[in-house]
N, C-alpha and C positions, 0 to 999 in steps of 0.2 A: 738918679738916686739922691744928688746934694742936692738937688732944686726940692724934693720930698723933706726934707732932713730940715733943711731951711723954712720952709713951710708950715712945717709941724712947730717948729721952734719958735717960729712968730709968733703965735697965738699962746709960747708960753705963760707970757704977764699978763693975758686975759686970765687963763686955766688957774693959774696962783693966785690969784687977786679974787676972785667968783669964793665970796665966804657964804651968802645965803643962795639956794634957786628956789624957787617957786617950782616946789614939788606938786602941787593943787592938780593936775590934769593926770598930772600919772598915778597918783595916788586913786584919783575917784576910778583910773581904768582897770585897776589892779583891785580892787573893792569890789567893781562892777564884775571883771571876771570872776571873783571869789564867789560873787551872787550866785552866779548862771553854774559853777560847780556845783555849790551847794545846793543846785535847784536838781541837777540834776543827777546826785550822788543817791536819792532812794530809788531814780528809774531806770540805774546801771546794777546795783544791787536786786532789783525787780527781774530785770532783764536775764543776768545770770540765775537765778533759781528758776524761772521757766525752763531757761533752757535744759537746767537739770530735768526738769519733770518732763519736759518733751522728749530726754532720752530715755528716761525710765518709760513713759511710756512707748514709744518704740520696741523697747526692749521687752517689756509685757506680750506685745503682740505679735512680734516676733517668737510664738511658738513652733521653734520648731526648724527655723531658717537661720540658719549659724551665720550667716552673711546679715542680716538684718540684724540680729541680736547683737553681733559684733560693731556695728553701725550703730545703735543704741546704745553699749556700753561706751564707745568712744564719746560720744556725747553728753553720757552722765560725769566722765571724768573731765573733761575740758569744765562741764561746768562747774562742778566742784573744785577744778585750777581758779577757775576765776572767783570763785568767792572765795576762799581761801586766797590768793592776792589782793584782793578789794578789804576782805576784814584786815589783815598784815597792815598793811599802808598805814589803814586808819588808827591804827592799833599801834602802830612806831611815830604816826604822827602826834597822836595822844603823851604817849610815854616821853618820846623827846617837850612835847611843852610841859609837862610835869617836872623833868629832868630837870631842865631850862629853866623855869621859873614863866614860864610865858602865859602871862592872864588872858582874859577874851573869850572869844567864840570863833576863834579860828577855824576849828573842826567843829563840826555839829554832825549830832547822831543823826545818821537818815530815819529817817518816821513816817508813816504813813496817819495822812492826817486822819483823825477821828477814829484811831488807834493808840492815841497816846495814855 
């Protein structure tokens, strides 16, 4: 454990001394992630409203079969959990950068293009 303690210690007056880093690579991968979010924040939103409609309709055709309808309704509400989580998020992440003061395009509305 002193050979750890000692270790760590050494590289104090590098850790103290280190005034600028060359943030450049972690910056553009943390950018680049934000990309591929926001690329994919209309097709997770997409994804959950089908799935509602695919238990509604289940549940339509299920005339009759309390086992199927009940199997239907469990799938309109899960969907409905999930849009109702996905709008929240966006919706706290919004308010907190208003709160904040935080400019930019952090969050972007999902949109479907040539529906704008």
């Amino acid at each position: 454990m002193k050979k750890f303690i000692y270790t760590v210690l050494s590289f104090a007056p590098a850790i103290g001394l280190a005034q600028e880093a060359d943030l450049g690579g972690i910056e553009r991968l943390v950018d680049s992630i934000g990309g591929i979010i926001n690329s994919l924040l209309p097709i997770l939103f997409a994804l959950a409203l089908v799935y509602f409609f695919w238990g509604l309709i289940k549940y339509i055709r299920a005339a009759g079969d309390a086992k199927a309808a009940a199997e239907g309704k469990s799938i309109m509400i899960y969907g409905v959990i999930a849009l109702t989580v996905m709008v929240s998020i966006y919706g706290l992440i919004a308010w907190l950068q208003s709160t904040l003061g935080i400019e930019g395009n952090s969050v972007t509305i999902p949109t479907v293009p040539g529906l704008e």
